[in-house]
C-alpha positions in Angstrom: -13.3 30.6 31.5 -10.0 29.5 32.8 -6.8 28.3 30.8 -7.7 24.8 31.1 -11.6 25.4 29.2 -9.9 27.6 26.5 -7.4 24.8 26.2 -9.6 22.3 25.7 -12.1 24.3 23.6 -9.4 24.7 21.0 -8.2 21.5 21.5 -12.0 20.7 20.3 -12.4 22.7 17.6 -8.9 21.3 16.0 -10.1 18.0 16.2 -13.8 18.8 14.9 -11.9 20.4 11.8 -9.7 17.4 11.1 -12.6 14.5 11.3 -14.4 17.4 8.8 -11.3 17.0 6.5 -10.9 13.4 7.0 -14.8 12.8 6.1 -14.3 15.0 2.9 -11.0 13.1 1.6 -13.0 9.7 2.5 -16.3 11.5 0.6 -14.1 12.1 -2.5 -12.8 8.8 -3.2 -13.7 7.1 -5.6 -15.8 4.2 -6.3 -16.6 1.7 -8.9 -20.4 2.9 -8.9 -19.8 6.3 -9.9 -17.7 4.9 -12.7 -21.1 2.6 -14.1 -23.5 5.5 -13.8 -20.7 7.6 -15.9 -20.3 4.9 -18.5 -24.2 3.6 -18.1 -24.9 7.3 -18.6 -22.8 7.3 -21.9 -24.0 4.6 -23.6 -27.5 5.8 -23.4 -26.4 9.0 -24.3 -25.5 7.3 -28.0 -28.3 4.7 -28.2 -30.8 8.2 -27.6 -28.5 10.0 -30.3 -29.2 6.6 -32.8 -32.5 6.4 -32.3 -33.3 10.1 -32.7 -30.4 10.2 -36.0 -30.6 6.9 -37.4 -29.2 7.6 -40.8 -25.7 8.3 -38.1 -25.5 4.8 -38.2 -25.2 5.6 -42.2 -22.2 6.9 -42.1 -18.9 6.6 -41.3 -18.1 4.9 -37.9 -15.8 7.7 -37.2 -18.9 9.5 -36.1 -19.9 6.8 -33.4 -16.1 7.1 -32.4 -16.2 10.8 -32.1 -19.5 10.4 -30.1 -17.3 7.7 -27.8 -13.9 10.7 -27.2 -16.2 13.3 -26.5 -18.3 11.1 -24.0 -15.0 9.5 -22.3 -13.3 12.9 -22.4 -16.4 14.5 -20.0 -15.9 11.4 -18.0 -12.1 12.1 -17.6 -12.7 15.8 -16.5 -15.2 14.8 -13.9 -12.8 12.2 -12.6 -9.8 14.8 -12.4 -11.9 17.8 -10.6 -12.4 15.1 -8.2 -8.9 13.9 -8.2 -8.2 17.1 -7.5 -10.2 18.5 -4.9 -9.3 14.9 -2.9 -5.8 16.1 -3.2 -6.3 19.8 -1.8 -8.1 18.0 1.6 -5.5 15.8 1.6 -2.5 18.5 1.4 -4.9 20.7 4.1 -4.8 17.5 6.0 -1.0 16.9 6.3 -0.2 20.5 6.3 -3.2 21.1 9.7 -3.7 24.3 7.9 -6.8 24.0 9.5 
């Protein structure tokens, strides 16, 4: 291989490892129908829980708001890994730490 081929074959691989990084940030944003299935999946989550505990509905409706925190605070920590690992292809990006 001459110095032109290697050239280009680098040139190639640089650019095949960007477009990887560019479809990975574009993968990780996000979108209003993950958000539905999150909160779809929640509220089932508590209408299973009722049906299965129906005295919950009894007591307090501190309980039902508990059930709500812990559901929304799941919801929040998926949304922030993904956040996060958006951010890290997008740093790699800019930086062409590649």
């Amino acid at each position: 291989m001459d110095k032109d081929q290697v050239e280009a074959h680098s040139l190639f691989n640089r650019m095949q490892k960007k477009q990887a990084l560019l479809d990975e940030f574009e993968k990780l944003r996000p979108n209003w129908k993950g958000s539905i299935i999150r909160f779809a999946g929640m509220v089932l989550g508590i209408a299973f829980l009722i049906w299965m505990y129906p005295e919950i509905m009894q007591q307090p409706v501190l309980y039902v708001f508990l059930i709500l925190i812990f559901g929304m605070s799941a919801e929040l920590h998926a949304e922030s890994k993904k956040i996060n690992k958006r951010i890290d292809a997008l740093h790699r990006l800019l930086k062409d730490d590649v």
